[in-house]
N, C-alpha and C positions, 0 to 999 in steps of 0.2 A: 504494500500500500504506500504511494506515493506521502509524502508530509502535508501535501496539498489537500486530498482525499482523506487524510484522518481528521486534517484542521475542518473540513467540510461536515463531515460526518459527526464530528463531536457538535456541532454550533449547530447541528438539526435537532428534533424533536425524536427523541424514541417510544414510545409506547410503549408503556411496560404490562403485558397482556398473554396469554393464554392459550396454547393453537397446538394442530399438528402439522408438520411440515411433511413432504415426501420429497425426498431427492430422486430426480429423475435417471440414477447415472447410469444403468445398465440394468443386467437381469439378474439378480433381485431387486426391486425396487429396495432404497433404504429411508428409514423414515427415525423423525426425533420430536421433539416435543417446544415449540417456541418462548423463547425467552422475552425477546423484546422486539420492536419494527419500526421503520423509520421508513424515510423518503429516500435514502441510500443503503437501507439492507438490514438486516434482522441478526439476531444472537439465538442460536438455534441449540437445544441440551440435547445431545446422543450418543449412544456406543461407537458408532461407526467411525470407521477412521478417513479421510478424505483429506486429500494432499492440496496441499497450499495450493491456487490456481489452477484446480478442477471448476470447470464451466457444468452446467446442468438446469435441468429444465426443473422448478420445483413446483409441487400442487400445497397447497397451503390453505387452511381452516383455522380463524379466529373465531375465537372463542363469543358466543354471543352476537357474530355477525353472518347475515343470513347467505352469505355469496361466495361459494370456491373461489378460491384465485388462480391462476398458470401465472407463472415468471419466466426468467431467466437469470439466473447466480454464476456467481462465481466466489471459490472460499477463498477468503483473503489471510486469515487467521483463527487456530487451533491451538486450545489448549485443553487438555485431559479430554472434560467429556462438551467442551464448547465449541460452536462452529465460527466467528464469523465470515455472514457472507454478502457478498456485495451487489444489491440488482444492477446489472447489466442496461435495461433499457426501463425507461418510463414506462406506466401503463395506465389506464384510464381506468381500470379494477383497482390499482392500487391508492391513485388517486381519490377515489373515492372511497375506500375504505382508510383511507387517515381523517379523511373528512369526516366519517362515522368517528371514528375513535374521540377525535376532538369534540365531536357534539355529545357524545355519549361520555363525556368527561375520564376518559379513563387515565391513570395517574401515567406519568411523562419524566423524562431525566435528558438532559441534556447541559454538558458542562459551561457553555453561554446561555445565561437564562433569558438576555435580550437580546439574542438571535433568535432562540427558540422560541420567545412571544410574537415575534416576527415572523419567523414560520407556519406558528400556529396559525396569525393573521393573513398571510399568503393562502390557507389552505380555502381561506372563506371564497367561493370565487365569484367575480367582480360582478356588481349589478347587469343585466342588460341595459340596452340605452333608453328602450322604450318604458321601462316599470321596473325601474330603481328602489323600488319600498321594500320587498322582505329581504333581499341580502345586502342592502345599504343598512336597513334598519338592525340585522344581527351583528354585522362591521361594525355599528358603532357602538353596541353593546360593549363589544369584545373589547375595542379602544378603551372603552371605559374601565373596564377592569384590568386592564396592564396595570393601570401603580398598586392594585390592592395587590395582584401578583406579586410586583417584585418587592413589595415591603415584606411578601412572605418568605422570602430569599429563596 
């Protein structure tokens, strides 16, 4: 992982949540249990052992949300029974299940916390031009509560 890519990755939003992941890497399918997810890749808990920069297709179920996902990963870093791994390409499934997470308040880490109010705020997305009121009017909720956030460190 590039220094570029970790600085990236720590100042995003992870979700700290509940899932099954399946790695897609051959025959047998291998599969582990999800630690946390972000907008750059997840922290996945499993036996299997998988070598730094294996690419693979994974099927993935959070916990509480109603939608499989399909990806594409890559493991960037392993340690004992930890995977991380990196998505590859944006997806509109995943976009929208960060979007679920943040509305569904689920708890979050990220070691810049105003990056990651940031982030959060990027997830809202932008009004249409024609009928501005329900995602202008949640944007500004949200704005509103950034300083209670960060008085909470």
């Amino acid at each position: 992982m590039t220094a570029e890519a970790g600085r990236k990755r720590r100042a995003s939003v992870r979700y700290i949540i509940g899932g099954q992941v399946i790695f897609h890497t051959g025959s047998p399918d291998s599969c582990g249990g999800l630690v946390n997810i972000g907008q750059y890749g997840m922290l996945v808990r499993t036996q299997v052992q998988v070598p730094e920069g294996t690419e693979f297709r994974i099927g993935l179920t959070v916990e509480g949300y109603p939608n499989p996902l399909q990806c594409d990963g890559q493991v960037v870093g392993a340690k004992q029974d930890l995977l991380a791994v990196k998505l590859l390409r944006e997806s509109e499934g995943m976009i929208h299940l960060l979007q679920w997470l943040g509305r569904e308040n689920v708890p979050w880490t990220g070691l810049d916390t105003l990056h990651s109010e940031q982030a959060i705020l990027s997830l809202v997305p932008a009004p249409p031009e024609q009928s501005p009121s329900g995602a202008q009017a949640e944007r500004n909720e949200l704005e509103a509560l950034l300083p209670f956030i960060e008085a909470m460190g």
